[in-house]
SETI-127630 format. One line per field, with one value per residue: residue number from 1; x, y negated, z negated of N, C-alpha, C in turn; residue in one letter. Coordinates in Angstrom, 1 decimal. Atoms other than C-alpha are relative to their C-alpha. Example, Ala and Ser with C-alpha at 12.3 -4.5 7.8 and 13.67 -1.06 7.14 Angstrom:
resi	[1:2]
n.x	[0.9:-0.9]
n.y	[1.2:1.1]
n.z	[0.0:0.0]
ca.x	[12.3:13.7]
ca.y	[4.5:1.1]
ca.z	[-7.8:-7.1]
c.x	[0.9:-0.8]
c.y	[-1.2:-1.1]
c.z	[0.0:-0.8]
resn	[A:S]
//
This chain:
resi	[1:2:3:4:5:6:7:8:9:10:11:12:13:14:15:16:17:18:19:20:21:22:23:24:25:26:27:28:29:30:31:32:33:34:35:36:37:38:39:40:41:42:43:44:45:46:47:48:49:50:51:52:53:54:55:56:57:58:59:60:61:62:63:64:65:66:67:68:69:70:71:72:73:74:75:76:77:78:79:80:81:82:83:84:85:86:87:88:89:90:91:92:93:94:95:96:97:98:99:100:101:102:103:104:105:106:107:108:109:110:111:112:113:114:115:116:117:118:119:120:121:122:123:124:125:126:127:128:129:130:131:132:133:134:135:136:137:138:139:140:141:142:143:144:145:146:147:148:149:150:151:152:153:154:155:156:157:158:159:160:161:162:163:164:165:166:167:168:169:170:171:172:173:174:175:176:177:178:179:180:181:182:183:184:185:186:187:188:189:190:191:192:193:194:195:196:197:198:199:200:201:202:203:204:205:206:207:208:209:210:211:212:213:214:215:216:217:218:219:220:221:222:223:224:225:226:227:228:229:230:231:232:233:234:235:236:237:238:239:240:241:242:243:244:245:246:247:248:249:250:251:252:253:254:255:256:257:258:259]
n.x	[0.5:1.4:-0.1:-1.0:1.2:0.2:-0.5:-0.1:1.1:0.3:0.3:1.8:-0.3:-0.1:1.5:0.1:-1.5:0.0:-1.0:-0.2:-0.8:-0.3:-0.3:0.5:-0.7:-1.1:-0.8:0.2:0.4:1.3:-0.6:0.3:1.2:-0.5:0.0:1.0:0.2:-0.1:1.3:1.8:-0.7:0.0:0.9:1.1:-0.8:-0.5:1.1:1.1:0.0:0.3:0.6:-0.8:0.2:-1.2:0.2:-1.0:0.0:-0.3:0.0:-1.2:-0.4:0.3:-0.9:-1.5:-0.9:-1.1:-0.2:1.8:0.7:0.2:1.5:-0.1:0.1:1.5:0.4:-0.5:0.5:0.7:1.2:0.3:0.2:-1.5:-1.0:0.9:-0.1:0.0:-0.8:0.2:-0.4:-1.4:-1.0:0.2:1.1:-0.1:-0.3:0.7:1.5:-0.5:0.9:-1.0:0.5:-0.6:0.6:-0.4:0.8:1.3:0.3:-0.5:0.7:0.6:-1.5:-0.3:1.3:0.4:-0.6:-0.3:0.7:-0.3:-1.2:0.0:1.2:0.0:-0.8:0.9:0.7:-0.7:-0.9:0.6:0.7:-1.2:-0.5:1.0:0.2:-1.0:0.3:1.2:-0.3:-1.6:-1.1:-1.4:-1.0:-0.5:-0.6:-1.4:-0.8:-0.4:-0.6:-0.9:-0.6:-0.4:-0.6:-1.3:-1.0:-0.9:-0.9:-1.4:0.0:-0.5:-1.1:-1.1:-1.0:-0.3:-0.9:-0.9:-0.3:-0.4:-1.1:-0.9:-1.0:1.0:0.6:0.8:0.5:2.1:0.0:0.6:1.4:0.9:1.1:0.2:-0.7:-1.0:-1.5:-0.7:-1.6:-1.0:-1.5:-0.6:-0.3:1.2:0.6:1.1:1.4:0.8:0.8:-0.7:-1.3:-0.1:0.8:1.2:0.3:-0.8:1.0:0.5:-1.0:-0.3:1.1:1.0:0.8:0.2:0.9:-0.9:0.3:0.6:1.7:1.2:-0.4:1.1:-0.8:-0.6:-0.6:-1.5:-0.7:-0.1:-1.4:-0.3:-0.5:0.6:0.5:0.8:0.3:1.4:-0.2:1.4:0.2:-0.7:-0.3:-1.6:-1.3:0.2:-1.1:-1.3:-0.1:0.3:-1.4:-1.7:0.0:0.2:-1.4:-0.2:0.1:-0.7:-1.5:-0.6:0.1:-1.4:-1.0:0.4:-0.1]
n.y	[1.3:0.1:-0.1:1.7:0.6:0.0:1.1:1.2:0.2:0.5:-0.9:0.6:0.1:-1.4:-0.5:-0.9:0.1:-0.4:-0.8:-0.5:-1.8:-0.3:0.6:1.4:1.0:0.0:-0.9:-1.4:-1.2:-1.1:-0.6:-1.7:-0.5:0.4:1.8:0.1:-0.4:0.4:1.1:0.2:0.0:1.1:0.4:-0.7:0.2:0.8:0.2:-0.4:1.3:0.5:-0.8:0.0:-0.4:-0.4:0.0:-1.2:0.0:-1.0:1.0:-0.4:-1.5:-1.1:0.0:-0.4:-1.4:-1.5:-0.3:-0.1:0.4:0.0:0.6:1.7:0.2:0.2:-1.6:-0.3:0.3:-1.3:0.7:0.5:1.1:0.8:0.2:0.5:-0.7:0.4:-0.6:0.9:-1.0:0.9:-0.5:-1.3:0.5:0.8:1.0:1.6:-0.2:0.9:-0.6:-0.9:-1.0:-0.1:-0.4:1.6:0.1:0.9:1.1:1.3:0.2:1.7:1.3:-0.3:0.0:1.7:0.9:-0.1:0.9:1.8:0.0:-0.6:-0.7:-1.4:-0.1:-0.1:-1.0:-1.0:-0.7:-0.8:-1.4:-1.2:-1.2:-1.3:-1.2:-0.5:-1.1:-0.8:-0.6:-1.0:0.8:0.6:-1.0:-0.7:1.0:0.2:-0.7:0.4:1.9:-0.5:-0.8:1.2:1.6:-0.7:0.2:1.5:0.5:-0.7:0.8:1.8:-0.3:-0.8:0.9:0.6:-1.7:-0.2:1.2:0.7:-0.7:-0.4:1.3:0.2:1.4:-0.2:-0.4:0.3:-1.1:-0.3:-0.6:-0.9:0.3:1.5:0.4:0.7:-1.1:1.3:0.2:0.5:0.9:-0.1:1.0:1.2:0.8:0.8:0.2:1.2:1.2:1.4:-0.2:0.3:-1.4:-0.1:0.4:-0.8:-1.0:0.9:-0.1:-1.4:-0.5:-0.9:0.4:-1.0:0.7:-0.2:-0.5:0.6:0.6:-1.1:-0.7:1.0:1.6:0.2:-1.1:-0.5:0.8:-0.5:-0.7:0.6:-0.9:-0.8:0.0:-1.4:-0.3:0.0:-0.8:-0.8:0.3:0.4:-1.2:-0.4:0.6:0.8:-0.2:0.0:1.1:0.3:-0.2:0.6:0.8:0.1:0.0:1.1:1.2:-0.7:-0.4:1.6:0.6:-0.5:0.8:0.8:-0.6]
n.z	[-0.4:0.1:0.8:0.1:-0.2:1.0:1.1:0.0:-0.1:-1.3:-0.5:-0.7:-0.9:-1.2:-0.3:-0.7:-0.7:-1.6:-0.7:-0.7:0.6:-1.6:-1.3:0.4:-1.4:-1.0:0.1:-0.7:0.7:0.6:1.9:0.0:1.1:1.4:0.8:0.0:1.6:1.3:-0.2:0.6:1.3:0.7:-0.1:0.7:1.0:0.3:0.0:0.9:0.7:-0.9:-1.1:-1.1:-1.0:-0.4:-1.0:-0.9:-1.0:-1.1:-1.2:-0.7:0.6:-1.3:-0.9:0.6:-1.0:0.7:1.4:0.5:0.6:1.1:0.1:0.0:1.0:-0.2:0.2:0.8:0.7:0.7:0.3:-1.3:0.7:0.5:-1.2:-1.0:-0.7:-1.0:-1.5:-1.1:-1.9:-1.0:-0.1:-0.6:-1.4:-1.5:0.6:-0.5:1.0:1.1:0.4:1.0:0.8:1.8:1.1:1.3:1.3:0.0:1.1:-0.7:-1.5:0.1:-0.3:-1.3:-0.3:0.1:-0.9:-1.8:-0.9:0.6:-0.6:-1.4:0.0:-0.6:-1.0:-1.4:-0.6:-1.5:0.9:1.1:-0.8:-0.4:0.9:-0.2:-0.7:-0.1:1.0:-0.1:-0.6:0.5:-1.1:0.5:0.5:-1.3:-0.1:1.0:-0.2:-0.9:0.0:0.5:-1.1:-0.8:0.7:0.7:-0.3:0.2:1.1:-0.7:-0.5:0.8:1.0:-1.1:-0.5:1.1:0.6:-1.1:0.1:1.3:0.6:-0.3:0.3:1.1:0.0:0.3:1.1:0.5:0.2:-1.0:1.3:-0.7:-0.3:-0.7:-1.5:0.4:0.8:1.0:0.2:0.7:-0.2:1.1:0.0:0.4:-1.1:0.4:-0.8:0.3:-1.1:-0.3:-0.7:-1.5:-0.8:-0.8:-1.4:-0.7:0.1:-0.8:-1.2:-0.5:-0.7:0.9:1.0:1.2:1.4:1.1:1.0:1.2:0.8:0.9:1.5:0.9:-0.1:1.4:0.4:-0.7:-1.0:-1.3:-0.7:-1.2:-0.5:-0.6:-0.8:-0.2:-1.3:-0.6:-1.2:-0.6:-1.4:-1.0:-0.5:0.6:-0.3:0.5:1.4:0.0:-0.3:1.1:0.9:-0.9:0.2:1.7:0.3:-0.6:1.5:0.8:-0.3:-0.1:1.1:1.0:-0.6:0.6:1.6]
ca.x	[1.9:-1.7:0.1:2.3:-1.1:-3.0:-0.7:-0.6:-4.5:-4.9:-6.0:-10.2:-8.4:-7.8:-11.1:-9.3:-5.8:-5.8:-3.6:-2.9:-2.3:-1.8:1.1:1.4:2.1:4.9:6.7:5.0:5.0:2.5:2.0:2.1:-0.6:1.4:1.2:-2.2:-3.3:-1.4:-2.9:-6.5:-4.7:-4.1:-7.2:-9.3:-7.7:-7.4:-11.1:-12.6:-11.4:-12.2:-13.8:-11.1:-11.7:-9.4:-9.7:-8.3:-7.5:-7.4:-7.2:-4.1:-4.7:-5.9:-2.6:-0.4:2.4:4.1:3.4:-0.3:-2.9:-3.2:-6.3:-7.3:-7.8:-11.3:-11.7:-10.1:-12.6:-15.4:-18.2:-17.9:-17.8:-14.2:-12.9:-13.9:-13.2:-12.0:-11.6:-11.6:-12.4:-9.7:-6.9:-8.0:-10.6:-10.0:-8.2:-10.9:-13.9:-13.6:-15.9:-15.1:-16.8:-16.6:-17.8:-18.7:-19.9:-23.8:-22.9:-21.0:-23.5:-25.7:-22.1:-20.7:-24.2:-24.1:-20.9:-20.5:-23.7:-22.1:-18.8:-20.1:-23.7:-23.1:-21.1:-21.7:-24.1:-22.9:-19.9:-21.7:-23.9:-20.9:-19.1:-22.4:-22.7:-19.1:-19.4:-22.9:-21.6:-18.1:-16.0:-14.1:-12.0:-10.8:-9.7:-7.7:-6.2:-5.0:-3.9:-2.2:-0.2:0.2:1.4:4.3:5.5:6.5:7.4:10.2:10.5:11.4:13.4:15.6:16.4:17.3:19.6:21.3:21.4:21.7:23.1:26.0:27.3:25.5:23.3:20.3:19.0:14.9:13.6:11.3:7.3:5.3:2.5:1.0:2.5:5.2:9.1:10.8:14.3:16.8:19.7:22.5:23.7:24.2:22.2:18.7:15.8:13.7:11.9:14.1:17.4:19.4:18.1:14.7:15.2:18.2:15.8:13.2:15.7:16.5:13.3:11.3:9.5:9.9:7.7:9.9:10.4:9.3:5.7:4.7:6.1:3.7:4.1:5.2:6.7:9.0:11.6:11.7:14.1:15.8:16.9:14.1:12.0:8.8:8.8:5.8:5.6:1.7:1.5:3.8:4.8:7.6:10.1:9.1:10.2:13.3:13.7:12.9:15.7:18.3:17.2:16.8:20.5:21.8:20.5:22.2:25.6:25.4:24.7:27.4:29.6:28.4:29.0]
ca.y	[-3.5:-3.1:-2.3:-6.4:-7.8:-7.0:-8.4:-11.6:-11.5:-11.6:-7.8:-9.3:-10.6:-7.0:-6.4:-3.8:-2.0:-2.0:0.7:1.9:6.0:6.7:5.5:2.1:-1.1:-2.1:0.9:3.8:5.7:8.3:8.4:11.8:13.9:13.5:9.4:9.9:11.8:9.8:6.9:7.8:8.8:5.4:4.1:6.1:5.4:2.2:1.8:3.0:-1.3:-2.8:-1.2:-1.2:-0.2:1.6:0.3:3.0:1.8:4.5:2.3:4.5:8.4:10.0:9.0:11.5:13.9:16.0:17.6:18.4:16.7:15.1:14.8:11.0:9.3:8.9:13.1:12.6:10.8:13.3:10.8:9.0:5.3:4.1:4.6:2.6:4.7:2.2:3.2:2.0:3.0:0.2:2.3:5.8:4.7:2.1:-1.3:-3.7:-1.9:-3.8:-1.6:0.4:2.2:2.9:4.9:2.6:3.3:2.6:0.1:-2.1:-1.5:-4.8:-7.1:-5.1:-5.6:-9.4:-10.1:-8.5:-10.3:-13.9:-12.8:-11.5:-10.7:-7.5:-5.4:-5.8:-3.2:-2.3:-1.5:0.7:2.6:3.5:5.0:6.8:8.5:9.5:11.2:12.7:13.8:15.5:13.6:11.8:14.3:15.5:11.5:11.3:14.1:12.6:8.9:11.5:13.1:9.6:7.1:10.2:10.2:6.6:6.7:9.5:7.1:4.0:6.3:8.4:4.4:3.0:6.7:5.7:1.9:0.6:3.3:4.3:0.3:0.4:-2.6:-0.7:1.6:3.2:6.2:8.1:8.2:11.1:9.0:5.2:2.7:1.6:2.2:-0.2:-1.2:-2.4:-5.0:-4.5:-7.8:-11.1:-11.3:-12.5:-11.7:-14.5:-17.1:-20.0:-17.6:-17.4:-13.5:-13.9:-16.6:-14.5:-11.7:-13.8:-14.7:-11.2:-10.6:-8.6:-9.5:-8.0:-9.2:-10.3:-8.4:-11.7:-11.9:-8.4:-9.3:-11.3:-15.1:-14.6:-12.2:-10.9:-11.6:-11.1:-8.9:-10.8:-7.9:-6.1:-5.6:-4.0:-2.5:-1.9:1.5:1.6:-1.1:-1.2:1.6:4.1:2.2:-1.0:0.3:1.3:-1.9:-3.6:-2.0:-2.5:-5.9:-6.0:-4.5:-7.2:-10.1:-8.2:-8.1:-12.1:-12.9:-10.6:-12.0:-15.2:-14.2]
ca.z	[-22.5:-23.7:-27.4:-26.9:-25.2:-28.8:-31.2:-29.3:-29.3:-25.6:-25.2:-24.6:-21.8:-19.6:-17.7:-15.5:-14.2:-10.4:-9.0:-5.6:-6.3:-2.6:-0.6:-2.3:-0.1:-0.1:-1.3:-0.2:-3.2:-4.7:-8.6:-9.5:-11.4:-14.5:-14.9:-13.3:-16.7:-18.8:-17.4:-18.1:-21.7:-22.3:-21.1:-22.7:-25.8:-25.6:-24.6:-27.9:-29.0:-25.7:-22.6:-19.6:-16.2:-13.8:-10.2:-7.7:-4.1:-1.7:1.2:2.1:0.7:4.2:5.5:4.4:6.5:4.0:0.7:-1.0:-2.1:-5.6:-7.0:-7.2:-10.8:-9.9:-10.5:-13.8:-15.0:-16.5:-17.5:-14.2:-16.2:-16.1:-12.6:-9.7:-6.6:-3.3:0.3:3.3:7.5:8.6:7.5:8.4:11.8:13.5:11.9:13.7:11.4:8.4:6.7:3.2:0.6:-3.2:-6.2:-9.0:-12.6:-13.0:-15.6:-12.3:-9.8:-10.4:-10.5:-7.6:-5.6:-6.4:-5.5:-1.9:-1.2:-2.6:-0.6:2.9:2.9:3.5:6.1:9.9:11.2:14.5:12.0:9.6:12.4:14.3:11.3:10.9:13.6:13.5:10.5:11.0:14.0:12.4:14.4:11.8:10.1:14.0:14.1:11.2:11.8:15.2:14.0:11.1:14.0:15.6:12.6:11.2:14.3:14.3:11.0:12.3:15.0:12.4:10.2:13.3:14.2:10.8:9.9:13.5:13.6:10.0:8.0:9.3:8.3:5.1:6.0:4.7:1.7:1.7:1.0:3.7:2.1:2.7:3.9:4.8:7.2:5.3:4.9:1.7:2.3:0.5:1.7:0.2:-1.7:-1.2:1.6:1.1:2.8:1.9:4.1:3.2:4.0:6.8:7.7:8.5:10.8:12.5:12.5:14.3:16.8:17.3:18.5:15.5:12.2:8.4:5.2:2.6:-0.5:-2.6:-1.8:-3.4:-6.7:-9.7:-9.4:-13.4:-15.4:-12.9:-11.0:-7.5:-5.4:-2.9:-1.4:-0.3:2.8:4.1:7.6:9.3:11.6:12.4:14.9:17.4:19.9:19.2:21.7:20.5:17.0:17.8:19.5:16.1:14.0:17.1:16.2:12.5:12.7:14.8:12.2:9.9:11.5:11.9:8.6:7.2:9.8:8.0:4.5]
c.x	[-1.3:0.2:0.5:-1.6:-1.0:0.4:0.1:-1.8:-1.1:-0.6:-1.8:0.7:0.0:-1.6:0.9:1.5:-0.7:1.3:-0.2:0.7:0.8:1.0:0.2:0.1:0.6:0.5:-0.1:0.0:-1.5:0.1:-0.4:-1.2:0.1:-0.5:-1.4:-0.8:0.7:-0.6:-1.5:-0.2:-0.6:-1.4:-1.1:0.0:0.0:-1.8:-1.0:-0.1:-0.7:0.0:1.2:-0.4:1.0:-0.7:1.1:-0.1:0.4:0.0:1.2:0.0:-0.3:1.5:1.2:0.8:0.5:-1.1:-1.9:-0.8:0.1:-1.4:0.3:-0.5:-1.3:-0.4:0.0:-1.3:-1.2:-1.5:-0.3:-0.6:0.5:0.3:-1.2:1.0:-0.2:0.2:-0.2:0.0:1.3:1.6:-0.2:-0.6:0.2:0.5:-1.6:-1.5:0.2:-1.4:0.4:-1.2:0.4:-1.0:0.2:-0.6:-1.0:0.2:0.4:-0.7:-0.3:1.3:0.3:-0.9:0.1:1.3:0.1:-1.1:0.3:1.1:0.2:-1.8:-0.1:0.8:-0.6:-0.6:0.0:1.7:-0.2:-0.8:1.1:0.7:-0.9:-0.2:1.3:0.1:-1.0:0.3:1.5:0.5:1.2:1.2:1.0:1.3:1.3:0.8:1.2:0.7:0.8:1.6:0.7:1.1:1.6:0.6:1.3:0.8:1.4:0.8:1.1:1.5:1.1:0.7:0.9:1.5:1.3:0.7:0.8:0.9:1.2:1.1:-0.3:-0.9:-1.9:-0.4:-1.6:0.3:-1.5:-1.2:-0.5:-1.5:0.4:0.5:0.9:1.2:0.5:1.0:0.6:1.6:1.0:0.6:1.5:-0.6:-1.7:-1.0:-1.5:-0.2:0.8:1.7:0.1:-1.1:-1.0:-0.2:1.0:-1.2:-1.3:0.7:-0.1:-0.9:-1.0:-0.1:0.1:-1.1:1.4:-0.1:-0.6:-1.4:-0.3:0.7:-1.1:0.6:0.5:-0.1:1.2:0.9:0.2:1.0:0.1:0.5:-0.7:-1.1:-0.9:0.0:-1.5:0.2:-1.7:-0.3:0.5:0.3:1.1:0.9:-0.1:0.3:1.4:0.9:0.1:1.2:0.8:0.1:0.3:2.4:0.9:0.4:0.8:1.0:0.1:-0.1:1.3:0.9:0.2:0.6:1.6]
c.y	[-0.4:-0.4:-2.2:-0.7:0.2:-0.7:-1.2:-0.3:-0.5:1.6:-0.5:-0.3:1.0:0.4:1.4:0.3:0.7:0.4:0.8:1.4:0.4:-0.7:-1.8:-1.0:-0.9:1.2:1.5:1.2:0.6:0.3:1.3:0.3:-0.3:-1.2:-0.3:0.5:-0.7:-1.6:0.0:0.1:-1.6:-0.7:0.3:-0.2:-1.1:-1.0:-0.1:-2.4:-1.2:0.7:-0.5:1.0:0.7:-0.7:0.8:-0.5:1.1:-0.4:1.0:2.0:1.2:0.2:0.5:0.9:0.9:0.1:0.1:-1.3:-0.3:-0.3:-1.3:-0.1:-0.2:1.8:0.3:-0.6:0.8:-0.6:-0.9:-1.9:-1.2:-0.5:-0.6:0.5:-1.2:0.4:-0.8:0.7:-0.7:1.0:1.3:0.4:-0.9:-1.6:-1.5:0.4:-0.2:0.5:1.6:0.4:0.5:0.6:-0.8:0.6:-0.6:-1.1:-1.6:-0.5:-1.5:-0.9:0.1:-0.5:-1.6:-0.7:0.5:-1.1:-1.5:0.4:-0.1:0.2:1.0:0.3:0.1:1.3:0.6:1.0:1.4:1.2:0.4:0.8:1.0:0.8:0.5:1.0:0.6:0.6:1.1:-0.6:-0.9:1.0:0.1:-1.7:-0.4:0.6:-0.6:-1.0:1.1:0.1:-1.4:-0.7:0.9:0.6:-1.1:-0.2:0.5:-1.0:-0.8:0.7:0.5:-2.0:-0.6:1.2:-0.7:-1.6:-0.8:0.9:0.1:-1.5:-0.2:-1.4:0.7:1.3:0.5:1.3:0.2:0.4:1.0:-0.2:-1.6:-0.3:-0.7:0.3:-1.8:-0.2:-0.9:-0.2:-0.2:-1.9:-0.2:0.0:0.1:0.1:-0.3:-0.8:-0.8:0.1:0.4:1.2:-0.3:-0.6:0.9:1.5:-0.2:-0.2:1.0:0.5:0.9:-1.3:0.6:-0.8:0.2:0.5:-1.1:0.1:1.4:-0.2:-1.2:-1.3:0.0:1.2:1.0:-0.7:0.5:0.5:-0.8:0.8:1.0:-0.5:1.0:-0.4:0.5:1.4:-0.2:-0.6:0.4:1.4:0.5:-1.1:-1.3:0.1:0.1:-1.3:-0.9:0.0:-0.4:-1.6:-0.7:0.0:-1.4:-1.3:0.3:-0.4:-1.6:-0.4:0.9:-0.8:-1.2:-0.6:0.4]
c.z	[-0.7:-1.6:-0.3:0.0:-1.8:-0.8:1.1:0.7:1.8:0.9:0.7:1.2:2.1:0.1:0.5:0.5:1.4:0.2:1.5:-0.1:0.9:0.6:0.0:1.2:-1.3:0.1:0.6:-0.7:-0.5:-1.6:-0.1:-0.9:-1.1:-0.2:0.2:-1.0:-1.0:0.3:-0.3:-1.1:-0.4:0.3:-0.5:-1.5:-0.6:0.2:-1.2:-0.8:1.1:1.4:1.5:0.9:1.1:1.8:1.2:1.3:0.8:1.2:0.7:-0.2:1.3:1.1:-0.6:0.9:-0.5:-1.2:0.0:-0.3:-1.5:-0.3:-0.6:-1.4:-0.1:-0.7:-1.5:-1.5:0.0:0.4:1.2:-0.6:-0.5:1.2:1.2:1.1:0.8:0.8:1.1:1.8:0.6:0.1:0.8:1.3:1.0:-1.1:0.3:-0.9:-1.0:-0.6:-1.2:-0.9:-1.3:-0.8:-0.7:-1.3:-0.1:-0.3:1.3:0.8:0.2:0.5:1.3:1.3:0.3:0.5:1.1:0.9:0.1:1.0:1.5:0.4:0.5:0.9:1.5:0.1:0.6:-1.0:-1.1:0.9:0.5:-1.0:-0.7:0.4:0.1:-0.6:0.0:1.0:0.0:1.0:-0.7:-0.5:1.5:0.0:-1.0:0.1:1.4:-0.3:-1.7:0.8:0.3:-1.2:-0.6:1.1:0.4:-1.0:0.4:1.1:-0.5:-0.7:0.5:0.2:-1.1:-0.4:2.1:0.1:-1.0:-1.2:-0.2:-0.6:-1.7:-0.3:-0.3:-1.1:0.2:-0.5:0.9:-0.7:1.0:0.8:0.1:0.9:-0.3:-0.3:-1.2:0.0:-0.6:0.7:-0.7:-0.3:0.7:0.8:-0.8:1.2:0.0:1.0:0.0:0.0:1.2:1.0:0.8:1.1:1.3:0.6:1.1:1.3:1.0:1.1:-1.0:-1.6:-1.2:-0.7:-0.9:-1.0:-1.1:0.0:-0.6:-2.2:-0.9:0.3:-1.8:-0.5:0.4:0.9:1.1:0.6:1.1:0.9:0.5:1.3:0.6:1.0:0.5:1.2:1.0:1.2:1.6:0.6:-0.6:0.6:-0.7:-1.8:-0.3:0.6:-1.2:-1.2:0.6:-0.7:-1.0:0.0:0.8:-0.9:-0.6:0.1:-0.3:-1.3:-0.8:0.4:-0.7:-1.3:-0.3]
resn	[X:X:X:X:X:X:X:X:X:X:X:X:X:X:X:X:X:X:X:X:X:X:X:X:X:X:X:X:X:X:X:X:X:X:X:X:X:X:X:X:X:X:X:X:X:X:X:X:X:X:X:X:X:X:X:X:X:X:X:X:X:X:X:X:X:X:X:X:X:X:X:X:X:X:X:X:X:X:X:X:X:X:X:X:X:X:X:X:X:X:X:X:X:X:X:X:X:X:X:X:X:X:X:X:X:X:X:X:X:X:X:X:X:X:X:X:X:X:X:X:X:X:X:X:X:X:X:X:X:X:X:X:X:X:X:X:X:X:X:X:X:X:X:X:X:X:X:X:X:X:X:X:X:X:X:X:X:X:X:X:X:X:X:X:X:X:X:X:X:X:X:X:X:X:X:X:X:X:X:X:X:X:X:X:X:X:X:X:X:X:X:X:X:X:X:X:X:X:X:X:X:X:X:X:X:X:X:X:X:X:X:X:X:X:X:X:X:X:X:X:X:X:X:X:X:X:X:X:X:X:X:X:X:X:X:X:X:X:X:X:X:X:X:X:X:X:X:X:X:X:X:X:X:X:X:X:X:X:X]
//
């Protein structure tokens, strides 16, 4: 991409690649160590013509149930000058603390600095001392570990109803992530689970809610799946999940019926 971008004189263009490493949203995947090294490859590489940035969201990396640790693309970098390290308390603490945190390269600080104050003037305070004393007091780690415990058993939850409900007819396709709050499914075609097809409003009906697979895709360059859908486990109770699929499968049925 970076090599196309070049020959059509539009490489000045790329200030930065923002990647979610952790647990993406929608999908839920994890890039491995591998692409995470050849990612800093290319960047590094491609830096010596024009200085590119890596922005790492970890908004999602505390929330894992299976498997190891990878180290984050932030580690990879040496000189500490590339990667801009994001995180956040809302996913990992409490959703209503809207309060996050980041490693930045000296060179960003100033910019970074200038715009949170142009954006927000800052983060609330009652928000910032409580996640103070949390951690000065060791009390977060204990938490995460608990809303660990909590959000993988819903996902089990989502995935025991989906393997009982939808499967069995083939009205659904995902694959089960080792982490975040998201499962990604796939409708088998034609049906359409888009806003201005029948689904969603059947779905609605039903009694539950998905996000369609079109809003996570670029408004240009790609083409959107009409066939996908992200579930949601983190809010809602377990029964109220399995309620959710009963439902989901339901829509389903009428729109095939339909079709």
């Amino acid at each position: 991409a970076l090599e196309r971008l070049q020959h059509q004189g539009d490489l000045p263009r790329v200030k930065a690649l923002y990647i979610v490493s952790d647990f993406d949203n929608p999908r839920g995947v994890t890039t491995s160590a591998a692409r995470r090294q050849a990612i800093m490859d290319i960047i590094f590489r491609w830096s010596d013509l024009r200085k590119i940035f890596v922005v790492e969201d970890a908004a999602y990396r505390e929330l894992r149930y299976e498997g190891e640790d990878i180290p984050s693309i932030r580690s990879l970098d040496e000189r500490g000058d590339t990667v801009v390290l994001a995180g956040t308390f809302s996913k990992s603490f409490s959703p209503g603390l809207r309060t996050g945190w980041g490693l930045v390269p000296k060179s960003l600080v100033p910019s970074v600095r200038s715009q949170k104050d142009n954006i927000d003037f800052g983060s609330p305070n009652f928000s910032q001392q409580l996640l103070w004393q949390v951690i000065r007091q060791g009390r977060l780690d204990h938490h995460v570990q608990t809303l660990r415990d909590v959000y993988r058993a819903k996902r089990d939850v989502m995935h025991a109803a989906m393997l009982e409900l939808l499967a069995p007819d083939g009205l659904a396709t995902w694959q089960l992530p080792d982490g975040g709050l998201y499962i990604w499914a796939e409708i088998p075609e034609p049906v359409d689970t888009g806003t201005k097809a029948g689904l969603f409003d059947l779905a609605i009906e039903e009694g539950m809610l998905y996000i369609p697979g079109e809003y996570f895709y670029p408004s240009r360059g790609v083409t959107p799946s009409r066939q996908r859908m992200r579930l949601s486990f983190g809010v809602q109770t377990a029964s109220r999940i399995r309620t959710g699929i009963d439902a989901l499968g339901r829509a389903l049925r009428r729109v095939c019926v339909r079709q």
